[in-house]
N, C-alpha and C positions, 0 to 999 in steps of 0.2 A: 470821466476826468482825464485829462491829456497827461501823459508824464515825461518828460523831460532827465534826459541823463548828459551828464559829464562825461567829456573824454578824460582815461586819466594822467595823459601827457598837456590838458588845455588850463590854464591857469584859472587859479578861483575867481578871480576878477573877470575873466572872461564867462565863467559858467555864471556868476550871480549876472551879469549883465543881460545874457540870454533868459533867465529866469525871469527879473525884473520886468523885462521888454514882453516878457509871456501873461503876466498877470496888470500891465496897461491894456495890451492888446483885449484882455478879458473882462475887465470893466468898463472900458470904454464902450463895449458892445454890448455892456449890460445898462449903462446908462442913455444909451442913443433907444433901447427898450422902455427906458422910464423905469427899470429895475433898480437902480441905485441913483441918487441925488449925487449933485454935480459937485458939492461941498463935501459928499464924505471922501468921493474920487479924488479931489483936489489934497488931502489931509494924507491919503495913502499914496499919494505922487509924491507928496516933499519927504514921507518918511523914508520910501525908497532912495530918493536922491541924495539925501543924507548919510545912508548905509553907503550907496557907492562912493559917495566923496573919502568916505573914513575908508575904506578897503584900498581907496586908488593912493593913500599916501604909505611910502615905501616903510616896512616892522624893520625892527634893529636886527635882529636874530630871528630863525625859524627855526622849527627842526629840524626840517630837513641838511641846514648849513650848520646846525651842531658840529656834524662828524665831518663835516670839512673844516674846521677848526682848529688850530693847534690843540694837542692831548688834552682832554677835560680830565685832569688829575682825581676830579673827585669821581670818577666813573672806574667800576670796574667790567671786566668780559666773560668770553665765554670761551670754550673749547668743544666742538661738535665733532666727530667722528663717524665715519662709514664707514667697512670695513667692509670690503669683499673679497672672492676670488679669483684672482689675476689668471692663475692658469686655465681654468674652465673655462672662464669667460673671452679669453684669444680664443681658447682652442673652437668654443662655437662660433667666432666671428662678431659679437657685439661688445670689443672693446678691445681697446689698441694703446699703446703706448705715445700715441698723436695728443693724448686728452693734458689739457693745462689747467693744473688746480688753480684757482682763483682766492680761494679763500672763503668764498660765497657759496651758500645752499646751491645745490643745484636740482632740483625738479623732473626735468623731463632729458637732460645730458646723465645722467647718473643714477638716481636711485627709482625715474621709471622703465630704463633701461635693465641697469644690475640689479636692481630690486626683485624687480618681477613680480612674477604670479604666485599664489601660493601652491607648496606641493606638501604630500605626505610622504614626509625620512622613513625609511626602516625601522627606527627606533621607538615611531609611534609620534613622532615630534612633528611640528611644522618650519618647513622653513620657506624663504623669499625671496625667488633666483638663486643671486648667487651671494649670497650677504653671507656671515661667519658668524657664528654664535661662540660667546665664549672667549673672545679675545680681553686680554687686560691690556690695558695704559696705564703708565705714571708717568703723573711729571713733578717737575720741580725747577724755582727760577734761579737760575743761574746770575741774574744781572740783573742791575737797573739799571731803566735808558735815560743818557745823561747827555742834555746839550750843552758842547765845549766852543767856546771862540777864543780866542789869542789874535793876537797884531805884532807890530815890530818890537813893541814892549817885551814880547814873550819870543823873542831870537827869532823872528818871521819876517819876511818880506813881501808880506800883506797879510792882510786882515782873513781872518779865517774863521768860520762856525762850518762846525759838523756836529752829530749825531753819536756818541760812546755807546759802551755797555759794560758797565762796572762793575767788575766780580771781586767779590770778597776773596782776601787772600789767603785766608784758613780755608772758608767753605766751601771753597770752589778750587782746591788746591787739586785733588782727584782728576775734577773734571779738566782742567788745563793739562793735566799729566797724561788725561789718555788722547788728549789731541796734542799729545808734543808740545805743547807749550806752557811745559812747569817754571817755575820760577818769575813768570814774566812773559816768557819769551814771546817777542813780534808785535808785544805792547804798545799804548801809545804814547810814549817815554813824558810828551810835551803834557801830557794831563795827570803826571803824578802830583805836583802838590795839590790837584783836588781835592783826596783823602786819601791820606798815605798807611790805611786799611787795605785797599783797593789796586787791581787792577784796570786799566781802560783800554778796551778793545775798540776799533772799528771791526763792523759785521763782516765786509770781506774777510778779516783776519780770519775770523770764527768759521766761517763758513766753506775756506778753500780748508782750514786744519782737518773742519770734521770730516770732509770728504777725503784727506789724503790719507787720515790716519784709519778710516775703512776700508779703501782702496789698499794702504798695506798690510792689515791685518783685521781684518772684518770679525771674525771672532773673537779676539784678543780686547778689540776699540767695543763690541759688545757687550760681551761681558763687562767688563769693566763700568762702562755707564750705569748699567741696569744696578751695578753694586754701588754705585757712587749713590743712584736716588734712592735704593732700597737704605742706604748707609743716613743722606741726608736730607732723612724727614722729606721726602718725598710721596705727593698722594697718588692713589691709585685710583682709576674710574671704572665705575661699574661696568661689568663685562658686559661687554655687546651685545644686545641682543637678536632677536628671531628676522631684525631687517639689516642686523650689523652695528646699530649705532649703540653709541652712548658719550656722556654729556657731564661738563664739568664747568659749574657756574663759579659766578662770585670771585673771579679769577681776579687775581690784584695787576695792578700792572708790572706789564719787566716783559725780564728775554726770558723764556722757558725751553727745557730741554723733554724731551719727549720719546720716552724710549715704550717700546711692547714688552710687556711685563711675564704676562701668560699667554699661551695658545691653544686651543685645543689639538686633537689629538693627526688632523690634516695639516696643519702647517706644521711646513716644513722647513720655510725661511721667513724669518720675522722683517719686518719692514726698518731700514736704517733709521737708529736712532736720529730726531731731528731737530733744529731751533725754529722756535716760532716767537714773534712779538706779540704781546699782546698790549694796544690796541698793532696793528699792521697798517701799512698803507697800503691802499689797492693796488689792485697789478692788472691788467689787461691777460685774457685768457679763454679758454674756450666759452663760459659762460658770463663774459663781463668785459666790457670796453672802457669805464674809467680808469684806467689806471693813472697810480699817481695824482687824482684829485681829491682824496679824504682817509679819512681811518677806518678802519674798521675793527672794530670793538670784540663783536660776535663771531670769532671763527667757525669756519666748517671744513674738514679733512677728509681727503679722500685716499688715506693708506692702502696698498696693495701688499696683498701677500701671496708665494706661491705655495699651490697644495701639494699635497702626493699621499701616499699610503701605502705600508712595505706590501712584500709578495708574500704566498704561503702556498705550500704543494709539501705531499705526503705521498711518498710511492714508499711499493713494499718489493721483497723478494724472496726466494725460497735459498734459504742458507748455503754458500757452496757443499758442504761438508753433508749436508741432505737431501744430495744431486741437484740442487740448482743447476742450472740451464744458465750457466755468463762462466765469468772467469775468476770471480771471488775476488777483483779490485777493490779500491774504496773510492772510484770513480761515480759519479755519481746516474752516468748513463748507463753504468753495468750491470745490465740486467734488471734494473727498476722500472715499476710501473704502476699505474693508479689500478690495475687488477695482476692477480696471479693467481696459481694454485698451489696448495700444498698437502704433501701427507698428515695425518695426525701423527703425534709426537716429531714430527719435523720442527726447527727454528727457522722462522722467520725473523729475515732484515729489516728494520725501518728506515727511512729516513727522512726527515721533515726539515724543507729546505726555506728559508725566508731571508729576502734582501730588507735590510735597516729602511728605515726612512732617513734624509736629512737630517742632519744635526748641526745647524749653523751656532748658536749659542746656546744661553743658560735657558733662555725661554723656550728653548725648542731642546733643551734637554729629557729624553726619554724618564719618567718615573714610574714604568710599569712596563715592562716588556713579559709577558706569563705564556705560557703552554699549556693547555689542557687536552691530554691525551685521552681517548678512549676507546679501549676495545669492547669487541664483542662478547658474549659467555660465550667459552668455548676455547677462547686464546688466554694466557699467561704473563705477566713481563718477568725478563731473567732480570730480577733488580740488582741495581750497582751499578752497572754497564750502561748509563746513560755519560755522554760526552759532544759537548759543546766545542764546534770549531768554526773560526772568522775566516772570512778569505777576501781579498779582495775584488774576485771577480765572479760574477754570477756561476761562472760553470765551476769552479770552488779547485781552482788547482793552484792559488799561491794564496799560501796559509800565513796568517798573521796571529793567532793565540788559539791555541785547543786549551780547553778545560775540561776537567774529570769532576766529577761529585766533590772528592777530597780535595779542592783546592779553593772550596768555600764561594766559588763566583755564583753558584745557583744551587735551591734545593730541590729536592726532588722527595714529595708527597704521595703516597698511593691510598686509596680509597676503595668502594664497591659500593654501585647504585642500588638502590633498589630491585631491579630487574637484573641482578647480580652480571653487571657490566664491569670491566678493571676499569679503574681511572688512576691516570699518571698526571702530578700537574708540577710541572717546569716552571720554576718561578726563580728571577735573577734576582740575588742580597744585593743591599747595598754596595758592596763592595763592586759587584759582577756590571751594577747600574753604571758605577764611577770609570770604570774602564770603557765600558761603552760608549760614555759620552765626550770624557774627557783622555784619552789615550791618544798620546804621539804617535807610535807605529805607523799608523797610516798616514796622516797628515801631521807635518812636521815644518813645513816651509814657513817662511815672515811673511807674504802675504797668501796664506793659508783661510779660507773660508768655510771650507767643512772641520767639524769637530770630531774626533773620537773614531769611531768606526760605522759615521756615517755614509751610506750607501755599501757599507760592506753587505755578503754574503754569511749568515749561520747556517751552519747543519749541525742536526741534533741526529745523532744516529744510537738505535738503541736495537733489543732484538727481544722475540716475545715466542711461546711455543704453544703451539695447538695441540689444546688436550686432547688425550683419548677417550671420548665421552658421547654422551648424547646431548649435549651441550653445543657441541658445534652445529653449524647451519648446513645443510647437506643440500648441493645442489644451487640453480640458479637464483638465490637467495643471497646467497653468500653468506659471510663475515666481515659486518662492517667495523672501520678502523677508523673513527673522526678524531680532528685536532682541531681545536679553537684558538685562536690568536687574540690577547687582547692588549692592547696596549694605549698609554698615556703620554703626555708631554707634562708640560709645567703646570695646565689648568686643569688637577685631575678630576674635579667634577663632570671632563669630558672624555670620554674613551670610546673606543669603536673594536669591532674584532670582524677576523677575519675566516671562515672558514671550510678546510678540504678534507677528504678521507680516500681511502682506496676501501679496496673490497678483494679478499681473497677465496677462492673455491673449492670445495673439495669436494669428493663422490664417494661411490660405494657401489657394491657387485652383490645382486642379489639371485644365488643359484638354487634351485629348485630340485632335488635328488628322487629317481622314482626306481622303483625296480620293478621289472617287465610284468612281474607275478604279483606283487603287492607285497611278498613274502622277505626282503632281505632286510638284514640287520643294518641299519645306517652306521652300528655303531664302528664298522666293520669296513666303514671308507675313507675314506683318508684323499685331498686335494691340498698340492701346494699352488702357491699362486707365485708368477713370475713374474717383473717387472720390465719386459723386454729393452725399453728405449733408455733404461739407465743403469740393467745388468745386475739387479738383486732381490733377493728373495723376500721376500714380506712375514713382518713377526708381527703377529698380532695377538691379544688377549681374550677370553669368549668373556661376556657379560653372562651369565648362568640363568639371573633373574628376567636379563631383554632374550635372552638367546642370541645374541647380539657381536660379534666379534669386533674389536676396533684396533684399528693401526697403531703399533705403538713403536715401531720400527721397522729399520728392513740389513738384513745382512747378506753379503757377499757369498758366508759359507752352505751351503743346503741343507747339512748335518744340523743350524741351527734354527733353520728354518720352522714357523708352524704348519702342523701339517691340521690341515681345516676339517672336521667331522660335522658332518652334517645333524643339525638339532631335529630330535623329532618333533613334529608339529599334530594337533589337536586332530588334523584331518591326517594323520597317518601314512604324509610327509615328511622328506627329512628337507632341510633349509641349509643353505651357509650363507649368513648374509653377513658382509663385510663392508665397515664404511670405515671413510677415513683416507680415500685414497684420491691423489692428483689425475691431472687429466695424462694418460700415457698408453701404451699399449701392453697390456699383460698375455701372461699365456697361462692357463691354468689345466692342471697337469691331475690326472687320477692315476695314484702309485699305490692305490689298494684299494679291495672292495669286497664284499661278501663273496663267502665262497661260493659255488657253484653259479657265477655272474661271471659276466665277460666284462673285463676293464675296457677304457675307449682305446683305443687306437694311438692317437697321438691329443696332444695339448687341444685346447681353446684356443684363439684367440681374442680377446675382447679388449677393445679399442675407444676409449673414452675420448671426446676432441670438444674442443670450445670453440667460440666466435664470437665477435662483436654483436649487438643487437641494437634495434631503436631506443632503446629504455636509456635513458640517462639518469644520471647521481643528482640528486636534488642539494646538492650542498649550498645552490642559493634560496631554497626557501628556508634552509635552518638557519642562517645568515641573518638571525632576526634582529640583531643591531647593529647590523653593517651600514651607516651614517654614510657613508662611502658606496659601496659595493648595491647596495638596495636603494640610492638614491634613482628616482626616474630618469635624471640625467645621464648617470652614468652604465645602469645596469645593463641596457640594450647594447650598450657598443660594448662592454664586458662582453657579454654573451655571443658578439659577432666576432670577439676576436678585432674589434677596430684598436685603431692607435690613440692609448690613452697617453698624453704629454705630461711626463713627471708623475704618472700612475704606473706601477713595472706592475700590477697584478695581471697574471696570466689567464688566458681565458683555459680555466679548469672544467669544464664539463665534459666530465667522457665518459664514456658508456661502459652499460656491463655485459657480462658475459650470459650467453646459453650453449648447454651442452647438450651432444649427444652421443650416439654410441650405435657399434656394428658388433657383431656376433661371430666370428669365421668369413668378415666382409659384408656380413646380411645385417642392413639396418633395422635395430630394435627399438620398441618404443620406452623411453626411460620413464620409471616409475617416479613418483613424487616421495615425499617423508616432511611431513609435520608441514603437508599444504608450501613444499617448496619445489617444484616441478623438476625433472629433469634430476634426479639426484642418484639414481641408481640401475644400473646398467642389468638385466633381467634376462635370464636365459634356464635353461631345464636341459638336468642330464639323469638317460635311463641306464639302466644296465639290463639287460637282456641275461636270459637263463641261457648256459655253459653246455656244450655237449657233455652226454655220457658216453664212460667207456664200455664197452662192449662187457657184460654179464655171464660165466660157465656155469655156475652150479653147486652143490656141494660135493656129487658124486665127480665130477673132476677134480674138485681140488684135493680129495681124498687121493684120488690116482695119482697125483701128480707126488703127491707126498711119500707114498708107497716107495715109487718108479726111484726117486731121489735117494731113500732111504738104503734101498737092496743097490744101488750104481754106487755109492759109500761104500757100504760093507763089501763089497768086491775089489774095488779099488784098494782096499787095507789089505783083502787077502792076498792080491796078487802083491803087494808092495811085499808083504812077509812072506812071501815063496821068494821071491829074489832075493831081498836079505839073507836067505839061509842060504841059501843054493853059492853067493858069494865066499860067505865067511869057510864054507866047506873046500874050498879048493886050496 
């Protein structure tokens, strides 16, 4: 069978007519077969003709010229929505600020463009390009549209119709007041007695207000809206989903105001409140050339929003006051870094540094900004000492508010995991939120667009001290130190975190004591250890039960120094093994030793030094809901260090440390401890057996006691011969 299709620009009358002429063509050559009689041919020819005559006389009304029609009153509409990623999607090149909403769905200009392909988020979620989940709208009508005519009857000098929009004088009192036009103002004075309820606006009016009262104060004209609809009964639409959209039927007709209600936790500037008619008339634009020939009923919106998401870094350092190596500023380049070393019982610095996201309004107001701090076993926090400071500028040297614990902006929780890890978690009160978002200090101007201490700089500096223990991580293993970031906007169903750590190192000196004979007392030796590169002596404590000595400070004086004795060991060795110490160059020194042994000569040297390695910090696969950070889009140019637009996170991945160690200059291989390589610097000291002095006898020493005895008694006697022989003269 043959099939026949319409074009769908060819009129129906044209397609039936081609059809028509297809099924004579088909009996006629069925009856020239003798297949069909000429009388029933004849009875399906006049039915046809009949149908076309009826199709060729002009219908009153179609559907299609419905919506060209003046407004069908009794119709109501719709409000469609797409919502995507303005920033990402310039920054890849498929989509530009050229694009003209029409009003009209668009297909393959828009959502097979921004939509995209599906990818898997970090969070385990799906998303679609670059579409936004999570976004809220409300609206609410401000107006009915009302047709006004007047003539010279009404003080005119011609005859006049236009188009109003009528706002209630109570209910729309708010929203006139935050576009500067309370009481009236810029009204259409000649349509008050319409209803003198009511104001009457032409749309220019509305339309130059709302732009200029955003243009002066974009936060101020935001907020405000968003309180007017949440104030008047204003509905909200379902949060966007996994392609962006969402939909709001059964829409009555009028003017609607159209603000972003929620955002999730990436935007950072919500799209300006806006006015839409519902039904519209067309407009000519990138997806649509009627303009100005009909209505349109069924909206579709193509809002933009831009993203970002703050920064987060964690560097550490070893306390000035515990020979840190800087200059004890509170600079924040002084002497930090995502690795270091430290003694045990020394204080370490922290400081955990994050730039805000935007804060344009209430919808982009932060409701969850938290810290979750965690050390390794083995470190401490000195609590109390946590303090919160703003700065205005990334490198943190003009200060806008410091906070302390006691001034109630944020609290501060301490915990212990499982794996007995300290947990610190930073969390901003209410009050600490309300500053953040809404705070003059920083922005202060009439046409001011960021809010509060958006795009400022926190640092949270605290300090933490490494036990003397077997608890700490000895060697190229480190001590890890992570912080979690998590934080919210207005739609807190969506939140994202972000996370860094550093890593600090410490080592140990494991010495092997032998005596030349087998024979000497260990208990009988005695080694101090010297710090050379920082000029102090090392105090440390013995574990009795490990045999174990551990850092537990270092003093200046030598008097109060520990002097180190060596453990004796199963195999009838003595041991000093000592952890707990930085990478530095020591001298260790033997100031006693069994008798009849020769002490060394002079000191050790033994030389512990670090280096960079391949190994990097995996902080982005713990990153397990970074919506951001772990997106396939964004995470490769993260990790390359490219330029993310309105993303300030810094490409954090940096490597850790391995150590090694020299003996008197002579490269030693460092021992491991609890399967962590490199942790302890290993060397062997003998003492050798002492010369003897030369042996007489017993029949000498007799003599000699004699000899002494009788050279006494004569010396007395001759002293008492001179005595006398004086006093006689």
């Amino acid at each position: 069978m043959t099939a026949y299709y319409c074009a769908r620009d060819q009129p129906w009358l044209f397609c039936f007519s081609v059809l028509s002429q297809s099924y004579v063509n088909k009996y006629y050559h069925l009856s020239m077969k003798g297949k069909i009689n000429m009388k029933k041919l004849t009875k399906i020819l006049s039915l046809m003709l009949a149908l076309t005559l009826l199709l060729s006389f002009p219908v009153a009304v179609s559907a299609a010229e419905l919506e060209d029609a003046p407004i069908d009153e009794s119709r109501t509409g719709s409000l469609t929505i797409y919502k995507y990623d303005l920033t990402n999607a310039e920054k890849d090149g498929v989509w530009d600020s050229s694009y003209v909403s029409t009003g009209v769905f668009d297909q393959t200009g828009v959502n097979d463009v921004l939509g995209g392909g599906e990818s898997a988020l970090g969070n385990g979620e799906t998303g679609y390009g670059y579409a936004i989940k999570g976004v809220e709208f409300s609206y609410v009508q401000v107006a009915d549209i009302v047709q006004f005519s007047e003539s010279e009857n009404d003080s005119r000098t011609d005859s006049h119709v236009e188009v109003l929009y009528a706002i209630d004088k109570t209910k729309g009192a708010d929203f006139l007041k935050a576009l500067n036009l309370a009481d009236g103002a810029q009204r259409y004075a000649n349509a008050d007695a319409l209803d003198e309820t009511k104001y009457f606006y032409q749309s220019d009016v509305l339309i130059d207000a709302l732009a200029a009262a955003l243009e002066s104060n974009s936060t101020v004209v935001k907020n405000a809206l968003e309180a007017y609809i949440a104030a008047g009964g204003g509905a909200a639409m379902p949060l966007t989903d996994s392609y962006g959209k969402t939909q709001a039927t059964d829409v009555a007709l009028g003017l609607y105001l159209v603000v972003e209600t929620k955002v999730p936790e990436m935007v950072v500037t919500t799209t300006d409140p806006f006015l839409v008619s519902v039904p519209m008339t067309s407009v000519n634009g990138t997806n649509a050339t009627d303009g100005g020939t009909r209505w349109i009923y069924d909206i579709t919106l193509y809002p933009k929003n831009l993203t970002g998401i703050p920064s987060l870094e964690k560097t550490l350092r070893e306390n000035k006051n515990d020979t840190g190596k800087h200059n004890g500023s509170a600079g924040i380049t002084d002497g930090f870094a995502h690795t270091g070393t430290a003694s045990a019982g020394d204080i370490v610095d922290y400081q955990i540094i994050s730039t805000l996201p935007s804060i344009t309004s209430e919808s982009t107001y932060l409701s969850c900004y938290t810290f979750v701090d965690t050390l390794s076993k083995g470190l401490t926090y000195n609590k109390g000492d946590v303090v919160l400071e703003f700065f205005t500028d990334a490198a943190c040297t003009d200060s806008v508010a410091k906070w302390t614990e006691a001034d109630g902006k944020f609290t501060v929780a301490y915990n212990t995991t499982d794996a007995g890890e300290s947990v610190m978690t930073i969390e901003m009160t209410a009050a600490g939120l309300t500053e953040i978002n809404t705070s003059k200090a920083v922005y202060s101007g009439a046409s001011m667009v960021n809010s509060g201490y958006s795009d400022c700089t926190v640092r949270i500096t605290y300090a933490a001290k490494m036990d003397s223990s077997s608890d700490l991580v000895f060697g190229d293993k480190g001590n890890d130190n992570k912080v979690v970031l998590t934080w919210k906007r207005s739609c807190q169903n969506y939140y994202d975190t972000l996370v860094d750590d550093c890593h600090v190192f410490t080592y140990g000196i494991d010495l092997t004591k032998l005596f030349s004979d087998g024979k000497g007392d260990f208990s009988k030796v005695e080694f101090l250890i010297q710090n050379k590169t920082d000029n102090y002596f090392v105090k440390a404590e013995l574990n009795e039960i490990e045999g174990i000595y551990y850092v537990v400070d270092h003093v200046t004086d030598k008097a109060e120094a520990t002097h180190f004795v060596p453990v004796k060991t199963a195999d009838a060795q003595g041991r000093i093994i000592v952890k707990g110490m930085e990478d530095d160059t020591y001298t260790l020194t033997e100031v006693r030793t069994d008798s009849g042994y020769v002490m060394l000569k002079q000191g050790i040297d033994v030389v512990i030094s670090q280096k960079n390695t391949e190994a990097s910090c995996g902080i982005y696969g713990a990153d397990v809901l970074g919506l951001i950070q772990n997106d396939p889009r964004y995470a490769d140019i993260i990790k390359d260090n490219g330029d993310l637009h309105n993303m300030p996170q810094k490409h954090l991945e940096h490597k850790l440390l391995t150590a090694s160690a020299t003996v008197d200059g002579k490269k030693v291989t460092m021992l491991e401890d609890n399967g962590s390589a490199n942790a302890e610097a290993p060397l062997t000291v003998v003492n050798t057996s002492g010369f003897d002095l030369p042996q007489t006898g017993d029949h000498g020493t007799w003599m000699f006691t004699v000899g002494g005895i009788v050279l006494m008694a004569s010396a007395m006697v001759m002293i008492f011969i001179a005595c006398r022989k004086e006093s006689n003269r």
